[in-house]
N, C-alpha and C positions, 0 to 999 in steps of 0.2 A: 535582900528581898523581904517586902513585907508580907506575912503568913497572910493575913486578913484580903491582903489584894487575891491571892493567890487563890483561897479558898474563896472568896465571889466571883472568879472568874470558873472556878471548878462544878461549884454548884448551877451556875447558871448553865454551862453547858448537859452539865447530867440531868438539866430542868429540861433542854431542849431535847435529849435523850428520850428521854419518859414522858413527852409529850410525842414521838412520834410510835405512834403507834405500831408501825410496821416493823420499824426498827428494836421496837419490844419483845414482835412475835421472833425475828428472825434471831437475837441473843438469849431469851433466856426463853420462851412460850415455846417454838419450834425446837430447838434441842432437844426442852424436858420426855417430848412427847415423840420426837422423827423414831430415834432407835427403836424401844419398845414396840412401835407399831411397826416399825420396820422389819425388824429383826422376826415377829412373830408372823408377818406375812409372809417374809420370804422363808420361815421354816414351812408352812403349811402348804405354800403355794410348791416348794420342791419336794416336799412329802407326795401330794398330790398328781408330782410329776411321776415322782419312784413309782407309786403304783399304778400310774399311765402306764409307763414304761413294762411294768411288770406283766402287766393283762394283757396287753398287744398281742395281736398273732403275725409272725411272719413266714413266708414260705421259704426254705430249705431245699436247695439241689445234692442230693447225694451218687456219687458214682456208684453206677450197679452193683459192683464187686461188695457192697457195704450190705446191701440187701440181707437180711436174714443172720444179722451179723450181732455182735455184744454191742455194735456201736447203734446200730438200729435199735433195739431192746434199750439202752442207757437214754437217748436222746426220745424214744417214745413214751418215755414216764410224765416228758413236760409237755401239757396240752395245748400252751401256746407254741410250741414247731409244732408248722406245716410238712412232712415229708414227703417230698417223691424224687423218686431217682431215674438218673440219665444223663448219657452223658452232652457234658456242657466245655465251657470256655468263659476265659474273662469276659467277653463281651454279651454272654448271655448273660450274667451277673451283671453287667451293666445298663443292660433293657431291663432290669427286675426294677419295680419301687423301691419295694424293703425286698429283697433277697440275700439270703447267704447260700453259698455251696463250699461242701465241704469234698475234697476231691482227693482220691488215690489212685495212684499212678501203678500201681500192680496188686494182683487177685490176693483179698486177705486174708481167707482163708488158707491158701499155699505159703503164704511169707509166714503166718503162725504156726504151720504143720513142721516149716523148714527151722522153728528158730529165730527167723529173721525180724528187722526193723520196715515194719512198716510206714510210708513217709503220707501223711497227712496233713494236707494244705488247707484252711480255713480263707476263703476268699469272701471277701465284706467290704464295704464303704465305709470306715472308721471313723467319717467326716460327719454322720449323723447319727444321733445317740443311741438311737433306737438299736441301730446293726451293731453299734459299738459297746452297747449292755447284751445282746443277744450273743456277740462273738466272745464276750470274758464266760459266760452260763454254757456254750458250746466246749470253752477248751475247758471248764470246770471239768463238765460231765466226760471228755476226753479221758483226761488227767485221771480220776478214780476209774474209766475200762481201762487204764493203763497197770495203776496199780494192782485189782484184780487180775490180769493178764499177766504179772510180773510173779504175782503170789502162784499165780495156777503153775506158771515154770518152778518155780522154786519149790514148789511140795513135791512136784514131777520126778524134779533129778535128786529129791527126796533130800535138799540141804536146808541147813538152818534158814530160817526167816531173817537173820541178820547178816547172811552170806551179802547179799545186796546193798547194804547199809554199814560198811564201814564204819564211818564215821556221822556221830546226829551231834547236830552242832546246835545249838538254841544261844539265843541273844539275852541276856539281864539288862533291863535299863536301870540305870542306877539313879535316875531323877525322881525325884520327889511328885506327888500328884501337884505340888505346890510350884516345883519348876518347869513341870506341862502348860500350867495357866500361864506362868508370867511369860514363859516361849513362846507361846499362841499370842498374849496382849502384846508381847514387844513386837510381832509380825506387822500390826498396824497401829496401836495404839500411839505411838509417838507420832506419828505423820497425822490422825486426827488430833492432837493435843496443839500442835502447830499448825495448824489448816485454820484452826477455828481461834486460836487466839490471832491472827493475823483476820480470820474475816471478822470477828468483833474487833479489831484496832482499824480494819482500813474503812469500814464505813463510818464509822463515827469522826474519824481522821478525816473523811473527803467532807465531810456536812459541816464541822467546825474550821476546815478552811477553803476549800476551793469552795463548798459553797457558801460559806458568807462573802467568800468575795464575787459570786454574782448575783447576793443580796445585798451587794455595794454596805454592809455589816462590819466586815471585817477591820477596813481606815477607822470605824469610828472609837474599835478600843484603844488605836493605837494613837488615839487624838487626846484621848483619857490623859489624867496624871500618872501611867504606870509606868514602869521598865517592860521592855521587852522580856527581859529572863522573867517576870513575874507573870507575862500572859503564857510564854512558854508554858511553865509551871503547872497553870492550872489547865492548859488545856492537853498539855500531857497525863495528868493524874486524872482528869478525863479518859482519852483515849486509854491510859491504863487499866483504870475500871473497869468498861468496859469489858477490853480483851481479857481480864484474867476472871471476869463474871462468864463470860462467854465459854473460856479454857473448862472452869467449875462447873457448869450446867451440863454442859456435854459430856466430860467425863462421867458426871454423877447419872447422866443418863446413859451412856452407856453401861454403865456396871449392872442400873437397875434390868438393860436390856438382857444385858449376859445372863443375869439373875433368873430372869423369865423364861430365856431359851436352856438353859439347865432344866429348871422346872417338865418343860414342855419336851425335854428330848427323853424323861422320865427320870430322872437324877434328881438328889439332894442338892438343897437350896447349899444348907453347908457344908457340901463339899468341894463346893468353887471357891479357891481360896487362891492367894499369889505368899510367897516367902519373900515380905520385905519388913525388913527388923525398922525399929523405929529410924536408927541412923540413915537406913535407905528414904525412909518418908523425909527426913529432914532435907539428906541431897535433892530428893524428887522435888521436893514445894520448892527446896532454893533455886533451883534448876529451871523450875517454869516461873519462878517471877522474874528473874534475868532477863529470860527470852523474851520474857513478857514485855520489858522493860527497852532492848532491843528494838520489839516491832513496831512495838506504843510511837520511839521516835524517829526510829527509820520512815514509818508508812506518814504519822504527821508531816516528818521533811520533803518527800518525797511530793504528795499530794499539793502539796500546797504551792509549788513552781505550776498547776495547775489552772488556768484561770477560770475553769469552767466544771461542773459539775460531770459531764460528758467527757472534759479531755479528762478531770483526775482518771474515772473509769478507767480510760484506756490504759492507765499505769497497774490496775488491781492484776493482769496477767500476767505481765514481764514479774512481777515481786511474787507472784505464785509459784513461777516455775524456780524461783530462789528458793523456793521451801518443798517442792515437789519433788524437784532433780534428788536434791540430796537424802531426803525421806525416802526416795525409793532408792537409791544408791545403799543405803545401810541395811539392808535385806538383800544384797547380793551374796551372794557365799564368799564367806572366809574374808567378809568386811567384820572388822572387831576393832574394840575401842582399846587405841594403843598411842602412843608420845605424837606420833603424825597426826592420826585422825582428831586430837583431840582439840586441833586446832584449827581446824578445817568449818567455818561458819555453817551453822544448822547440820551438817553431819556429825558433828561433835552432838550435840543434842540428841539427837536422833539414837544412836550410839548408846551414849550415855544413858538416857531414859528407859531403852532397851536393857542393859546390864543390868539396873537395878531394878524393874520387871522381874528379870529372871534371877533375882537372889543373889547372885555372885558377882561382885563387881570389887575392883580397886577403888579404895578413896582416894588414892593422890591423883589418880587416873579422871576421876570423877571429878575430883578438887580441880585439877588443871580445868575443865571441860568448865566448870564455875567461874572460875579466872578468865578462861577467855571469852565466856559470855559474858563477864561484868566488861569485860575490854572494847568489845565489840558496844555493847547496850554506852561504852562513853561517847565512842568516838559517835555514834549515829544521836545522840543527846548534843553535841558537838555540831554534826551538821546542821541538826535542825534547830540551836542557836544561829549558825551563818544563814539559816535561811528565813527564821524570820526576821533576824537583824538586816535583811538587803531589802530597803527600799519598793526597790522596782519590781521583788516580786509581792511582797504585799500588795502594791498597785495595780498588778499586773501588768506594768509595763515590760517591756524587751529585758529580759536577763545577763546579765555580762558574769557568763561565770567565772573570768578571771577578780572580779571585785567581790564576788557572790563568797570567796572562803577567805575575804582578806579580814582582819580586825578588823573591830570598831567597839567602842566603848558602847554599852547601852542599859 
């Protein structure tokens, strides 16, 4: 292959790149800027919500027997409950807009003179936020008359404060603030690293083939003195670009977004960090130009059995859900990156780029997940030699895909 062909055909397509304008904003203009503005809207705008939520008033049925009680006294401290008492049923609770009832089945005062367990039902619609924040602030304010009421017995029969308390168990996390971040970025971080180097590979993929070939474009390079493996070439290092500009922008913009919303939840800028030693950056960058490498000629191949700018489209969902399924597949519980999964196309990835997020990861395990994305990025580099080596679909005529993976010299 001659370099020279290669790179005129690479530049001319990154010319047509950066002549379309839209396609500007949607790889590198629109990432810089989605999250940041994103990210700070949706903190404000559910801040805004919290304290909707908080100020609301809603009314409360309480069973007589409550009247006059610690439980009255504890729940009239907060002046968003409404109280009044009487007796009710579910279905009065369900002619209420916002209502909660809190209902007891026998006189509280007697069941606390006797000793006894008083049984307290909390009835709510947990289906709307509102009852569903108002019923967690109800069993709060429960939860401490319980405790008091636990303490009043206990000083009664005049026994230790610890009589009741057996055993106090407390949890140590033994993670780093540094392996909080990278667990939190491997939740979604790899599924947007893959989402967006696949949408910068498949629109530049549909524009440099299906649609040159219904700018009847397409015949006239291949009428050229070149090789096919050399228009290959360059319009994959195209598509390449592209996607791993694309990968770049959004990443870099999300970080900048994380950066902001730290700021803004009142936290140090530098205390958002992730624990990935140099060797992990090395796996990481080798790991997404692989993939990168992968989509670049997967979605080229793909696109271009296309004759129409319309039909490509119709192929961008089916090769989404090839990158969706398994991105969310690898955030199931007790999915981990092991000899199986490491083989398993874009769950490997997914996986992989998650472990090293979170600091702890195997190299060979890592290494394999490399191997098999260089394996994978052949054989789709392989297809999309048979496809634009066939004839009929560069023309668009009728495809035989039994000829469609056969040899031919070119």
């Amino acid at each position: 292959m001659r370099t020279k062909i290669i790179s005129a055909i690479f530049r001319k397509e990154i010319k047509e790149v950066l002549r379309d304008k839209r396609m500007l904003y949607l790889i590198i203009l629109l990432p810089f800027f989605l999250y940041p503005v994103l990210f700070t809207l949706i903190g404000k705008v559910g801040q805004s919500q919290q304290e909707k939520l908080s100020s609301q008033t809603i009314e409360i049925l309480l069973s007589p027997e409550l009247q006059g009680t610690a439980i009255e006294d504890a729940l009239a401290q907060s002046e968003e409950l409404k109280m009044s008492f009487r007796e009710f049923d579910r279905s009065t609770i369900d002619t209420m807009s916002n209502g909660i009832g809190i209902k007891l089945d026998a006189p509280f005062d007697q069941t606390m003179q006797n000793k006894g367990t008083a049984s307290i039902q909390i009835l709510a619609d947990q289906s709307k936020d509102l009852l569903k924040f108002r019923s967690r602030q109800i069993r709060t304010v429960l939860q401490g008359v319980n405790q008091n009421l636990l303490k009043a017995r206990i000083d009664e029969a005049g026994l230790n404060p610890e009589f009741a308390a057996p055993l106090a168990i407390s949890q140590v996390d033994l993670a780093s603030d540094e392996q909080q971040a990278g667990k939190a970025l491997a939740s979604f971080l790899p599924m947007i690293i893959l989402m967006f180097i696949f949408i910068g590979c498949i629109y530049i993929a549909i524009d440099i083939t299906a649609g040159e070939k219904e700018r009847k474009t397409l015949q006239t390079i291949f009428t050229a003195p070149v090789k096919v493996s050399e228009i290959i070439a360059g319009k994959f290092a195209a598509v390449f670009t592209v996607g791993i500009l694309s990968a770049f922008m959004n990443i870099l913009s999300l970080m900048v977004a994380m950066m902001i919303q730290v700021k803004f939840m009142g936290g140090e800028v530098g205390s958002f960090a992730i624990s990935i030693d140099p060797m992990g950056w090395f796996w990481l960058c080798l790991i997404i130009f692989l993939i990168t490498v992968f989509l670049a000629a997967l979605t080229l191949a793909v696109v271009l059995l296309a004759n129409s700018y319309k039909e490509a489209q119709s192929y961008v969902s089916p090769l989404m859900m090839l990158i969706i399924i398994p991105a969310v597949m690898s955030q199931m519980p007790g999915m981990e990156l092991n000899s199986s999964t490491a083989m398993i196309p874009m769950l490997n990835i997914s996986l992989a780029i998650g472990a090293i997020l979170k600091g702890g990861f195997s190299t060979a395990l890592v290494g394999m997940v490399a191997g098999m994305a260089l394996l994978y990025a052949v054989i789709a580099l392989f297809f999309a030699s048979m496809t634009f080596g066939n004839e009929n679909v560069v023309t668009g005529e009728k495809i035989n895909f039994k000829s469609l993976f056969s040899f031919r010299k070119s």
